[in-house]
C-alpha positions as CSV (number, residue, x, y, z in Angstrom):
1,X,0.0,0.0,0.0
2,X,1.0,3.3,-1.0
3,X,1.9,5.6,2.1
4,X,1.1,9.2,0.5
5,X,-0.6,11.6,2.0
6,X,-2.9,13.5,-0.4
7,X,-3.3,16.4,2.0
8,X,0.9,16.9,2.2
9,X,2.7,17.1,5.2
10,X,1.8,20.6,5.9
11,X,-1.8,20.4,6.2
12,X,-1.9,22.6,10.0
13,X,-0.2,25.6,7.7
14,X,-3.4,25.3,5.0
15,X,-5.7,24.9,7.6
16,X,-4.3,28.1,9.4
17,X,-4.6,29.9,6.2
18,X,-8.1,28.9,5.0
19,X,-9.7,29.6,8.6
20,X,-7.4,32.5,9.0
21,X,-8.5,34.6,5.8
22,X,-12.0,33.4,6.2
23,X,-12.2,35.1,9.4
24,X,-10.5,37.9,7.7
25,X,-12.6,38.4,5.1
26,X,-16.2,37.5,6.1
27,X,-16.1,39.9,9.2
28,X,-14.8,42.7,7.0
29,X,-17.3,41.4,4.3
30,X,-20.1,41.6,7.1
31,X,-19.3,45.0,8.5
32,X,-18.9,46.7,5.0
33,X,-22.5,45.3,4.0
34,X,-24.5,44.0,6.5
35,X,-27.5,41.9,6.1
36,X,-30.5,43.7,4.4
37,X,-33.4,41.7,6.5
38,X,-33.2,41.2,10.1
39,X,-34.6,39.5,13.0
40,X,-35.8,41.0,15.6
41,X,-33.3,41.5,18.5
42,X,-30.5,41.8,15.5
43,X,-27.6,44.6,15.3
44,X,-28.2,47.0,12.6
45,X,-24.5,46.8,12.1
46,X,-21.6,44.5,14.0
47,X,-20.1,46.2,16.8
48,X,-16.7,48.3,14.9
49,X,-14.4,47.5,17.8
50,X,-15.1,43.5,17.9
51,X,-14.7,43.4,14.1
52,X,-11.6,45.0,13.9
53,X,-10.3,43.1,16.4
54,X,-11.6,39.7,14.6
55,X,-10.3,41.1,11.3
56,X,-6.9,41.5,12.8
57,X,-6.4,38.1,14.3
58,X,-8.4,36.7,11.3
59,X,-5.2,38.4,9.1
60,X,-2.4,37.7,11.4
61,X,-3.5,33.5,11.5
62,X,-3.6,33.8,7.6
63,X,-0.1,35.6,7.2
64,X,1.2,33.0,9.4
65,X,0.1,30.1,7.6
66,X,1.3,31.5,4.3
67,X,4.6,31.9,6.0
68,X,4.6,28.7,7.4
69,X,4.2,27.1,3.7
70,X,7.2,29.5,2.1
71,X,9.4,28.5,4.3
């Protein structure tokens, strides 16, 4: 049997990226266009504080992983 892994050895890195630029990118996504409908008890908008501070660690997770995987 054939021991490759299809994923590579440096699957942690990938992962750290995809989760890391999703996070990124769907909370800026979120607070530069919120939702049209709402439910009730909803924000009109995400708090600007909190989604900065998710963008942030949502960027430095993806930088990380890409540096992980050039080096």
């Amino acid at each position: 049997m054939n021991d490759v892994n299809p994923l590579g050895d440096d699957l942690l890195p990938w992962l750290l990226l995809a989760m890391g630029g999703a996070l990124a990118i769907g909370t800026a996504v979120a607070l530069v266009r919120p939702p049209d409908r709402r439910d009730e008890g909803d924000l009109t908008r995400p708090p600007l504080a909190r989604s900065l501070v998710m963008i942030a660690i949502g960027a430095l997770a993806a930088v990380w992983g890409l540096a992980s995987l050039a080096s």
